[in-house]
VOGU-3710 file (C-alpha; in Angstrom, 3 decimals, decimal comma):
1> xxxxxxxxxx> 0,000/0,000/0,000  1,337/3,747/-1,220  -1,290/5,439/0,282  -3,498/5,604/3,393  -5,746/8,686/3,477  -7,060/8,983/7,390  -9,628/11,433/8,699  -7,957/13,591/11,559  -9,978/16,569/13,483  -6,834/18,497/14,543
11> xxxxxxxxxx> -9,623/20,105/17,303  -10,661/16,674/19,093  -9,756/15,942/22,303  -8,801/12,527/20,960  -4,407/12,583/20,490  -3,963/12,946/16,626  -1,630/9,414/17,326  -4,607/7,895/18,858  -6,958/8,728/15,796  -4,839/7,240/13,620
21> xxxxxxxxxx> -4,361/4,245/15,277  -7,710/3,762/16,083  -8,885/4,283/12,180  -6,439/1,426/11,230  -7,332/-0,899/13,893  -11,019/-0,895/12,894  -9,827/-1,040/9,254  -8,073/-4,440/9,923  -10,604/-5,345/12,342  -13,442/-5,089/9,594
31> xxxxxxxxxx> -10,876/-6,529/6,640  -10,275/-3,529/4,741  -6,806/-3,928/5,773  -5,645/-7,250/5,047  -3,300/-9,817/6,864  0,134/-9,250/5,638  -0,796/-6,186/4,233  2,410/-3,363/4,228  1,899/-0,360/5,143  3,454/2,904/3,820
41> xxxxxxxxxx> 6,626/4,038/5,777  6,331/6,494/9,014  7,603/9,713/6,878  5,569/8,893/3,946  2,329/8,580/5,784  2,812/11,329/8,016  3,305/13,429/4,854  0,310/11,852/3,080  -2,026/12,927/6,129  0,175/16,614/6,892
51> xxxxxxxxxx> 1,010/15,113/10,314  4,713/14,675/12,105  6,417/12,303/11,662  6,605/11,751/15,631  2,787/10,985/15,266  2,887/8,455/13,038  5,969/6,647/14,964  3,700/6,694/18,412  0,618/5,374/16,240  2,609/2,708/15,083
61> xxxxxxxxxx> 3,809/1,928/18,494  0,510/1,735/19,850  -0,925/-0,628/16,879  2,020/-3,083/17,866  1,035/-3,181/22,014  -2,487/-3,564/20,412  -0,975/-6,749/18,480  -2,418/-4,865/15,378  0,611/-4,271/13,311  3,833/-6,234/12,952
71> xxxxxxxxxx> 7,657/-5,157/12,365  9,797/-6,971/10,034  13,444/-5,703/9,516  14,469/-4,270/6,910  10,833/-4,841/5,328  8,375/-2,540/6,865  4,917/-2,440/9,236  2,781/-5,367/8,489  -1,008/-6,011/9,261  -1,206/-8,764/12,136
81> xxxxxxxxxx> -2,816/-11,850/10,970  -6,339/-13,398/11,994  -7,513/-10,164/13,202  -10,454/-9,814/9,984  -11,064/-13,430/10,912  -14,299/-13,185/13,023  -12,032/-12,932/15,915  -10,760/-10,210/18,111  -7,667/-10,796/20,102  -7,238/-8,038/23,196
91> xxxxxxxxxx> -3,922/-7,740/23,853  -3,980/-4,388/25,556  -6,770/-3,902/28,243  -7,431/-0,633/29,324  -6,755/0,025/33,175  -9,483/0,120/35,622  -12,659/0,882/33,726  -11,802/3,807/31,955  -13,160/2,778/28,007  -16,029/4,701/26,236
101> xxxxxxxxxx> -19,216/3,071/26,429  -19,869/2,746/22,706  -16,412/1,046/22,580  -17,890/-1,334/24,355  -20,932/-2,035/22,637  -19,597/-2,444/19,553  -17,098/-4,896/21,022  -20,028/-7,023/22,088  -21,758/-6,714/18,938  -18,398/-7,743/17,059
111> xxxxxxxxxx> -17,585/-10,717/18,675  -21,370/-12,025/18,737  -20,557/-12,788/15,593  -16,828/-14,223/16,274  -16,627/-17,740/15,548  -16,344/-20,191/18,865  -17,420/-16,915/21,691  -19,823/-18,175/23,843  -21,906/-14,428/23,965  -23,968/-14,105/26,874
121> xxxxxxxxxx> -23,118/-10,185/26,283  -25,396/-10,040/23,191  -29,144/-11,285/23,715  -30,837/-12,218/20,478  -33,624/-15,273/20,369  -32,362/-18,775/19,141  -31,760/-19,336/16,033  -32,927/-23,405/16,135  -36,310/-21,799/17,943  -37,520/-19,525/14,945
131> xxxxxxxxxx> -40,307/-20,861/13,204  -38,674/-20,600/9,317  -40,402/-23,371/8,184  -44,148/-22,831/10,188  -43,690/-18,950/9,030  -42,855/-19,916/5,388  -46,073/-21,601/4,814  -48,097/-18,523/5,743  -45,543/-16,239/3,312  -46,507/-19,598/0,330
141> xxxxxxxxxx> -50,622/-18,772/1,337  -50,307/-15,655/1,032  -48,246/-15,190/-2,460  -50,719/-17,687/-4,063  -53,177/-15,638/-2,753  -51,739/-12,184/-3,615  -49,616/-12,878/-5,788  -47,491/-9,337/-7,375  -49,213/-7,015/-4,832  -46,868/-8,461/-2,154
151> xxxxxxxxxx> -44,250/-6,887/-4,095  -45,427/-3,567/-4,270  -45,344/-0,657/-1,599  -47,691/-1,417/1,385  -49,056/1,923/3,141  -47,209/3,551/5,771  -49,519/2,533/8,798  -49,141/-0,877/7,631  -51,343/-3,865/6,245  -54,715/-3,129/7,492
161> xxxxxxxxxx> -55,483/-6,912/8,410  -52,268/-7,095/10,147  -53,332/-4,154/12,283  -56,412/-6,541/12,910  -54,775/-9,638/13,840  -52,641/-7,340/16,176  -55,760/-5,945/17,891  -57,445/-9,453/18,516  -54,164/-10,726/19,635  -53,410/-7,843/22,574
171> xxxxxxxxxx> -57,265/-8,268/23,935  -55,771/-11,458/25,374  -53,313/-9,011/27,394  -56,645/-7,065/28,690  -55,887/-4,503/25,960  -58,389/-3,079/23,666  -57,298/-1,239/20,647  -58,926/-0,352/17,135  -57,025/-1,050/13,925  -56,941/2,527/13,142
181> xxxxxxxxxx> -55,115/3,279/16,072  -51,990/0,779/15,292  -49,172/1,834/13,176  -46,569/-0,695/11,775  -43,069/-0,251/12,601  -39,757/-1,869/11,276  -39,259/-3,358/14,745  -39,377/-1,541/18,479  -36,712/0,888/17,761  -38,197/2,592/15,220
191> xxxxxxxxxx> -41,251/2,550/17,019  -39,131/4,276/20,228  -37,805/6,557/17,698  -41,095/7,730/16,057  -43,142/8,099/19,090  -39,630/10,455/20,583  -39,602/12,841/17,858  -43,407/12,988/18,110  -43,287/13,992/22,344  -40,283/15,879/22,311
201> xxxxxxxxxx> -38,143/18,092/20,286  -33,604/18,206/20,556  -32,841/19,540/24,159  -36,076/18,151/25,720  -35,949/15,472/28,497  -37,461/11,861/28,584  -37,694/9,876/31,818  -36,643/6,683/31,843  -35,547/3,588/34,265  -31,749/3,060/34,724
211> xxxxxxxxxx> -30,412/0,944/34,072  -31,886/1,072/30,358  -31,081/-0,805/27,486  -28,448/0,641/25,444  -30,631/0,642/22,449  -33,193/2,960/23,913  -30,926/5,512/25,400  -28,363/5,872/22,804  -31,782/6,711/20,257  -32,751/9,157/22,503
221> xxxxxxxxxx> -29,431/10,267/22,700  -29,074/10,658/19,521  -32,469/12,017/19,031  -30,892/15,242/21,152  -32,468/14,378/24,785  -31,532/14,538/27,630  -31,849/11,152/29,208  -32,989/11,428/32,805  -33,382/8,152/35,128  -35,232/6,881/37,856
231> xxxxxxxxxx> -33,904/3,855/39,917  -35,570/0,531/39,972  -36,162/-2,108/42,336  -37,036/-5,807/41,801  -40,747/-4,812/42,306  -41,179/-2,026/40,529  -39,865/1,993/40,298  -37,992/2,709/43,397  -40,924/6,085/44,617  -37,935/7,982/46,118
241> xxxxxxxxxx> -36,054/8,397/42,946  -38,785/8,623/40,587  -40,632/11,728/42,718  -37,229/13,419/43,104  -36,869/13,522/39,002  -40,574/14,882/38,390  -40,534/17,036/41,306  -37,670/18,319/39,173  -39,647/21,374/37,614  -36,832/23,270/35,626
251> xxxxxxxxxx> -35,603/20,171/34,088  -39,220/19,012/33,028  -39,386/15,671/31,296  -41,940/15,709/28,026  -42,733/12,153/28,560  -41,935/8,462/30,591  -40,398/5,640/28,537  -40,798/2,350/30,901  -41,192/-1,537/30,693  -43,214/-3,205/33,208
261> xxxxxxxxxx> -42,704/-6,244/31,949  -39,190/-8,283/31,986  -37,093/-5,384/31,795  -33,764/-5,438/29,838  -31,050/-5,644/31,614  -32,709/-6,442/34,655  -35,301/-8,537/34,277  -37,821/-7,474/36,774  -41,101/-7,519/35,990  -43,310/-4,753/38,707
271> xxxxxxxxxx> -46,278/-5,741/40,436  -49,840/-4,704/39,768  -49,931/-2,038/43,029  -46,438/-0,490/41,765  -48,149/-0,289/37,966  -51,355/1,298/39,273  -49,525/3,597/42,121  -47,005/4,613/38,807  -49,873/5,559/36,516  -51,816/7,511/39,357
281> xxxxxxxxxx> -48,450/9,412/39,746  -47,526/10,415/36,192  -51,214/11,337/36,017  -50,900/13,439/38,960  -47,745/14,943/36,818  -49,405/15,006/33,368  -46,675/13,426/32,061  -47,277/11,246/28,735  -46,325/7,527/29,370  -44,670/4,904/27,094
291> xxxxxxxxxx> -44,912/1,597/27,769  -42,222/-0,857/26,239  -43,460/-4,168/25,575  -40,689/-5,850/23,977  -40,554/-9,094/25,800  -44,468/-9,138/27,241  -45,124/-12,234/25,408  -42,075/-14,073/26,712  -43,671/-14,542/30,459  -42,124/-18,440/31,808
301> xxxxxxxxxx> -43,916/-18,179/35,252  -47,347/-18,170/35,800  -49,916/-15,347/33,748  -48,497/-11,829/33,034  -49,634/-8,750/34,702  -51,980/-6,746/33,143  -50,229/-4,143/30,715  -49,914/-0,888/31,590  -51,972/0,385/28,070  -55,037/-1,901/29,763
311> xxxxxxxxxx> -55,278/-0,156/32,742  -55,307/3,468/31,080  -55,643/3,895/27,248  -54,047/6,504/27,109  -50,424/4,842/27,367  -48,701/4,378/24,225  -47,607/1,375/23,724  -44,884/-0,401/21,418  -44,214/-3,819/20,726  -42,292/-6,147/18,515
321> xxxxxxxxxx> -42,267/-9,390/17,081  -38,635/-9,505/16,866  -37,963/-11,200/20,303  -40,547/-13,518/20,618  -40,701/-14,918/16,668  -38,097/-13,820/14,434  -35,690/-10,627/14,158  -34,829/-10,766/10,990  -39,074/-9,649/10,106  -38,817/-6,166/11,215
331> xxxxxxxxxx> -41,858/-6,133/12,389  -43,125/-4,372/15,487  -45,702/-1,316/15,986  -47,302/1,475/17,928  -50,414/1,637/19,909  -51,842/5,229/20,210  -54,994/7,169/20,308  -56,270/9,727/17,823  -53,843/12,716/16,328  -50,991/11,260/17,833
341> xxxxxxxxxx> -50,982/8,692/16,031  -51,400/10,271/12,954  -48,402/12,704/13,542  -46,735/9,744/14,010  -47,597/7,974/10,645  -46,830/11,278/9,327  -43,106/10,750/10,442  -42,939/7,429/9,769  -43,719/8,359/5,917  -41,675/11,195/5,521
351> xxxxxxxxxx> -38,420/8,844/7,639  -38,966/5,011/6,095  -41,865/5,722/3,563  -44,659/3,071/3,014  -43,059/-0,644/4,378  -42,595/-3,948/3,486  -45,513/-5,673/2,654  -44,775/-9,855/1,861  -43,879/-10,108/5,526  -46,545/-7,806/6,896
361> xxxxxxxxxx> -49,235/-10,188/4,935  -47,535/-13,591/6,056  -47,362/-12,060/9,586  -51,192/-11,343/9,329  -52,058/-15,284/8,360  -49,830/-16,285/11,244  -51,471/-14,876/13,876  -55,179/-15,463/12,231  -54,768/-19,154/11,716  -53,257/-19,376/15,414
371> xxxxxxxxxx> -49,696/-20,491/14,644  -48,044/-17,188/16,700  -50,415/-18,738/20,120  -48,526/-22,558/19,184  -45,019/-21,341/18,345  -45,490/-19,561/22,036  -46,456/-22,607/23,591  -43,314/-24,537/22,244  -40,648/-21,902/23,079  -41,368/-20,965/26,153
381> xxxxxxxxxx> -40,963/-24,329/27,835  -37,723/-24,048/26,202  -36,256/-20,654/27,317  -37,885/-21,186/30,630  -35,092/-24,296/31,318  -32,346/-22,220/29,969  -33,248/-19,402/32,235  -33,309/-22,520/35,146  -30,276/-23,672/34,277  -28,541/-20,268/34,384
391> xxxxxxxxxx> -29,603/-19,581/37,404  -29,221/-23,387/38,779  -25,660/-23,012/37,544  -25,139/-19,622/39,102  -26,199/-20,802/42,504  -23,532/-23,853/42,339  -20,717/-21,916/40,982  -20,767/-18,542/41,907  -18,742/-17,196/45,096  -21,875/-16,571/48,204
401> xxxxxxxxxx> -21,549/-13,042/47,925  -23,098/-12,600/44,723  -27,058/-11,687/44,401  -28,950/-11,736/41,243  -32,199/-10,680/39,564  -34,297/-14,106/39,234  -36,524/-12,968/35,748  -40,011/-14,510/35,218  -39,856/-13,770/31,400  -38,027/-12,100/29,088
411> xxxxxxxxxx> -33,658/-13,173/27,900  -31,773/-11,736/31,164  -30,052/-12,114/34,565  -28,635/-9,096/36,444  -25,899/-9,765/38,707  -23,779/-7,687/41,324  -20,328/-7,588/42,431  -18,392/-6,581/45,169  -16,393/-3,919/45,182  -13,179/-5,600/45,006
421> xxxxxxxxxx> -14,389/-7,168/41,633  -14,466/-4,578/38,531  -17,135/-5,799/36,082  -15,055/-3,913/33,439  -12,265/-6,068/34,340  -13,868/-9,572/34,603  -15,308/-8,449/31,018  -11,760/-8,583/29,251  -10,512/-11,511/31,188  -13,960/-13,522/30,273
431> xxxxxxxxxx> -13,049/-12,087/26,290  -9,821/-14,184/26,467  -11,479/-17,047/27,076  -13,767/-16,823/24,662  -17,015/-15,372/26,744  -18,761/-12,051/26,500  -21,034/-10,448/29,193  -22,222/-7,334/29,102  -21,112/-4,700/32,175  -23,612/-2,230/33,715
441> xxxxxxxxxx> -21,682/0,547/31,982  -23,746/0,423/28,256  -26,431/0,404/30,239  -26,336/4,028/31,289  -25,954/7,026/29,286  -23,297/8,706/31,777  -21,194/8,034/34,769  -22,125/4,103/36,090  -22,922/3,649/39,494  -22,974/-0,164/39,372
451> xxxxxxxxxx> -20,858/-2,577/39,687  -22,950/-5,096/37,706  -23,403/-7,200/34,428  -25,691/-8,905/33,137  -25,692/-12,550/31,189  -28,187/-13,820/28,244  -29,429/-17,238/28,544  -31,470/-17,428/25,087  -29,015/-17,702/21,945  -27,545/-21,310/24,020
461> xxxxxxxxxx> -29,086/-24,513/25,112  -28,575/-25,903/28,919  -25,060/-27,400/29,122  -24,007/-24,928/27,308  -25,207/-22,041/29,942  -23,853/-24,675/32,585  -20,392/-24,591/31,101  -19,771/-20,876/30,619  -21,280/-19,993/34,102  -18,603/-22,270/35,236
471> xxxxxxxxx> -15,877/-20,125/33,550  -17,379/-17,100/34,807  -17,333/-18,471/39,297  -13,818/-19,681/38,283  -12,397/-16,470/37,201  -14,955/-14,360/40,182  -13,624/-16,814/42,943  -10,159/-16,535/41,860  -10,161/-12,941/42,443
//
């Protein structure tokens, strides 16, 4: 290679060294930059990019602690092999738990994906419980039936008897809803992301639980809000913290973004006084609410509460069929009343236009001929022993000390450490061994105050669970 162009911002706090390694790390991470590949000499770089020649020198010292880049005598810098090969090898670690937070999710995300990492970081359904086969009947029905119109736009609220099915499917859940007041989404986060820019405008606040998925937060972060939490216990909002943030009047939130049910990452699930006391309270406020129902229909223990949209309509509420059936639809939507909902639709046109229509259709003749109710019935048996074994394992193998969330539903365990164990720390030494977890720190949009992680027991079947939990005590009770 003669030439390596790199993007520099001579104004960021970031060293210009630092840049520079960090734009060819990724670049060999991702494969633009191949194994073996050469790289141009210190002075001709640095005069390629306008930069010293001292900054290119430290950048290539750093890429070689990072095991990134190679010396050979006489020959040049090299590219490091195997590191565009679905794996990741950490070879510095940073000290204590200083590391940017969207480092760290897109570590996770990366080595989800690495071949032979057990990820217990990363919480997606299981691939051998998808219903491909069930799901591609009802996609066969309907092209015989429709035949080219399920290749054409669909409108932007979505495929009217899909809104249907939707509507007979949450008055099980105590909820009732009109078709006209559904809007198809391309999964929850758009959904979060729609009804956002419809409540509040860049600068605004939303109140939310933290810890908070890092999905949700880093949309409304980059939405421009200001991301305000409330603390939660096993049972429900802790009152204390939630009252101090709406008593809160020159920092006024323009709406409340919770989930009631299974909450990600830590699985609690409130009871019915906490849901009615909550809703009496952000009444009291006038405060919009938004209830997040991605994992309501994964519930292992017993019935579900009622929802929060049953109990007052006018709770807007999102789900998805991405958790519970298959991600790789897209499918999720928006419960809302009235002009609300329209503004919405209005976004949702002008953002994603009209949507996808073959799997709308197929999704429609899944839940009408009852397959959704059956594939419930034979995956929940399942997830519900993984969960059991996780938490079986975790009782045998973890030091005393420990205490964890035990979830009736949902894909997660939450789990505290002492002090003297850094979940940053035990994160890095799990990624040697081929494990991911995911610390408490992407699960706040600022400074962490827990020393916590939390494990996914859906992608992996029971001895699998069994083995990496035993990884995990060996490494906590060595400490």
């Amino acid at each position: 290679m003669k030439t390596l162009l790199i993007p520099l911002d001579i104004n960021a706090t970031k060293p210009l060294y630092l840049q520079v390694a960090d734009y060819i790390t990724e670049a060999a991470r991702n494969g633009q930059l191949k194994p073996d590949q050469k790289l141009p000499p210190s002075r001709t770089l640095a005069d390629q990019n306008k930069v010293h020649r001292s900054t290119i020198i430290n950048a290539y010292q750093e890429l070689k602690a990072r095991g990134v880049l190679a010396s050979r005598p006489g020959s040049g810098s090299y590219i490091e092999k195997g590191l565009s090969e679905n794996t990741v090898s950490i070879q510095k670690m940073p000290k204590g738990d200083v590391i940017q937070t969207d480092e760290l999710i897109g570590e996770i995300r990366r080595m989800h994906w690495a071949e032979g990492v057990i990820s217990l970081g990363y919480g997606p359904p299981s691939d051998e419980l998808m219903p491909v086969e069930d799901f591609d009947r009802s996609r066969q029905r309907v092209l015989r039936r429709d035949g080219k119109k399920t290749a054409n736009y669909e409108h932007p609220q979505g495929y009217y008897p899909l809104r249907q099915a939707i509507c007979a499917d949450l008055i099980k859940q105590g909820i009732q809803a009109d078709p006209e007041d559904i809007l198809i989404t391309a999964g929850a986060l758009e959904g979060v992301s729609l009804v956002s820019r419809a409540l509040a405008a860049p600068g605004d606040s939303v109140l939310t639980e933290l810890p908070q998925y890092f999905g949700n937060w880093t949309n409304f972060f980059y939405l421009g809000l200001k991301v305000r939490g409330f603390d939660l216990l096993e049972s429900g909002p802790d009152w204390h913290s939630l009252e101090t943030q709406l008593q809160d009047s020159a920092n006024r939130p323009r709406f409340a973004f919770v989930t009631a049910d299974h909450q990600n990452p830590l699985g609690t699930c409130w009871t019915m006084p906490a849901r009615h006391q909550f809703l009496k309270l952000l009444n009291k406020y006038d405060l919009p609410v938004v209830e997040d129902a991605t994992y309501r229909d994964l519930t292992y223990d017993g019935l579900p509460h009622t929802p929060l949209r049953a109990l007052d309509t006018d709770v807007i509420y999102i789900g998805t069929f991405s958790h519970s059936l298959m991600p790789g639809l897209r499918i999720g939507f928006v419960l809302c009343n009235g002009r609300l909902r329209e503004h919405i639709e209005r976004l949702k046109a002008i953002s994603s236009g009209p949507g996808e229509t073959l799997n709308q259709r197929a999704l429609a003749d899944f839940l009408a001929t009852g397959e959704y109710e059956r594939h419930l019935e034979r995956i929940i048996p399942v997830y519900r022993g993984r969960r059991d074994a996780l938490l079986n394992a975790m009782q045998a193998y973890f030091p005393t000390d420990l205490r964890w969330t035990h979830p009736s539903g949902g894909f997660f365990v939450w789990i505290w450490l002492p002090e003297n164990i850094s979940a940053i720390d035990l994160f890095y030494r799990l990624l040697k061994k081929g494990i991911t977890i995911a610390p408490a720190n992407i699960f706040y949009p600022g400074p962490c105050p827990q020393n916590a992680f939390r494990l996914a027991f859906s992608p992996y079947p029971e001895d699998v669970l069994t083995r990496a939990v035993m990884e995990i005590g060996h490494l906590l009770k060595s400490r």
